[in-house]
N, C-alpha and C positions, 0 to 999 in steps of 0.2 A: 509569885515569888520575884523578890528584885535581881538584878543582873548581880549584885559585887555575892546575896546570898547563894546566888544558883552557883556563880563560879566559885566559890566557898565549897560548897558540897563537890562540886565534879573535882576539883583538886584533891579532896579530904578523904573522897573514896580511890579516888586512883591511888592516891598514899598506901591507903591498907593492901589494895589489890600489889601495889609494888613488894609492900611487906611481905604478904602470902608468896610472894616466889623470891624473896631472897633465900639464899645459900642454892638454890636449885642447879644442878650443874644442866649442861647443854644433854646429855644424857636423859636426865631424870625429865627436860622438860621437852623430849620428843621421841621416846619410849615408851613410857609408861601411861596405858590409857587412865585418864581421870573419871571422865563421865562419859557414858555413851560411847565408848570408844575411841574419844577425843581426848588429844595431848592436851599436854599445858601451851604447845605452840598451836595446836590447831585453836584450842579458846581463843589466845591471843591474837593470830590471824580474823577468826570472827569477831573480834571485839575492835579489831582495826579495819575490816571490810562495814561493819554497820555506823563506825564512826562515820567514813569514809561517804556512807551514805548520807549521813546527816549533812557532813558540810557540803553536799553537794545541795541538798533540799534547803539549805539557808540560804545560800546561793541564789539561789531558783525564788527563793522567795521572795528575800532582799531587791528580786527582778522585776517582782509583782508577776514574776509565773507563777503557777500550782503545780510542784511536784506530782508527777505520776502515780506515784504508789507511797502516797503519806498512811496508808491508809489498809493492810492488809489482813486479811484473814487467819485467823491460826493456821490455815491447811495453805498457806500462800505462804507466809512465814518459815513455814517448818520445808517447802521444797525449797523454798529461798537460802535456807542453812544447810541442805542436802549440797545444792549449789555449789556454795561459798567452801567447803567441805571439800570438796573436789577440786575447785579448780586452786585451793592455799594448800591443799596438803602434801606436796610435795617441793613446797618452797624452802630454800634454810633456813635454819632460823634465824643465821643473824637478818636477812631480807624483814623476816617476819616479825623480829623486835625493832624494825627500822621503822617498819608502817604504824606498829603499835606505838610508838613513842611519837612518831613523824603525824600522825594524824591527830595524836591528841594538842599536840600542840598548835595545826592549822585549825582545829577545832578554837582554841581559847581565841587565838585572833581572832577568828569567823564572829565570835561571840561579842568581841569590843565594838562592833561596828553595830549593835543594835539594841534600842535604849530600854529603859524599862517600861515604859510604853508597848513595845515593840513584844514586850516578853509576856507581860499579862493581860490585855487587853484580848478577849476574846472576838475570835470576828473580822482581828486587823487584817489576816494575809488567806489567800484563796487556799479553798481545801480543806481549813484547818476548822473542826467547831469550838475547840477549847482555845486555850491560850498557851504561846508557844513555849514557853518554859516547861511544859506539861510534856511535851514532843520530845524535847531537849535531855529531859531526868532520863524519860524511859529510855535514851540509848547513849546516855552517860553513865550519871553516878548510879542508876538504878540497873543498870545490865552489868555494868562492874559489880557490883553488889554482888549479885546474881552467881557471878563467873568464880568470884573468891571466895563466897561459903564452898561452891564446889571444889578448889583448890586447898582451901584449907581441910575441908573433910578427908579429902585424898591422903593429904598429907597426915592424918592425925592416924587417918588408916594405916599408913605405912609403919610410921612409931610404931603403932601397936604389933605389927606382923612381925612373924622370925624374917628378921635380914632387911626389915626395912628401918 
């Protein structure tokens, strides 16, 4: 996938996911568990702590280093979200919309500094066996995805309840 399509998609889904929590008051999005017993700010916090991770692995790459953990286990993943769980969930949330808005944006720059070359080419940077766009989706547009089917279900759930 070329660089203007990938940033296409990661823009187009942050859109929806922005749609999924409009009207939400500060209330609705750090009370009421969605999934797993996770708010709408605790998503939002994980979805700004794995960005977070990303730019840091472009980074690292862009260095011709090899990120340490490109590279995890579903059983390494899921302590990693127990983790991130903990140590965001007693953050406020305006903090926690500061990182989610704040990282997506060092995210997009991160992404102008490397060419299309750079994003398909399998092979090009250490660590990696696919090609880096592939890396990119799963904790962009494709984990937003992810986060706003559950946000939106929550929400369709509440309409339907008495009093929501």
């Amino acid at each position: 996938m070329d660089k203007e399509t990938l940033i296409h998609r990661i823009r187009e889904e942050r859109e929806r996911l922005l749609k999924a929590l409009e009207g939400l008051s500060p209330e609705e999005m750090t009370d009421a568990p969605v999934v797993g017993g996770w708010t709408v700010k605790d998503i939002l916090a994980h979805l700004a702590v794995w960005q977070g991770r990303l730019i840091t692995a472009l980074f690292q790459l862009e260095q011709g280093r090899r990120p340490k953990d490109l590279e995890l286990s579903p059983a390494e993943v899921d302590a990693l979200n127990a983790r991130i769980y903990r140590e965001q969930k007693d953050r406020p949330l305006e903090r926690v919309l500061a990182d989610f808005h704040g990282t997506f944006q060092q995210l997009l720059r991160r992404l102008e500094r490397f060419s299309d070359a750079d994003l398909t080419q399998p092979g090009r940077f250490p660590g990696l066996s696919g090609p880096l766009w592939e890396l990119i989706a799963s904790e962009t547009y494709e984990h937003d995805a992810e986060h706003r089917v559950d946000i939106e279900r929550w929400r369709a759930a509440r309409r339907g309840s008495p009093g929501g």
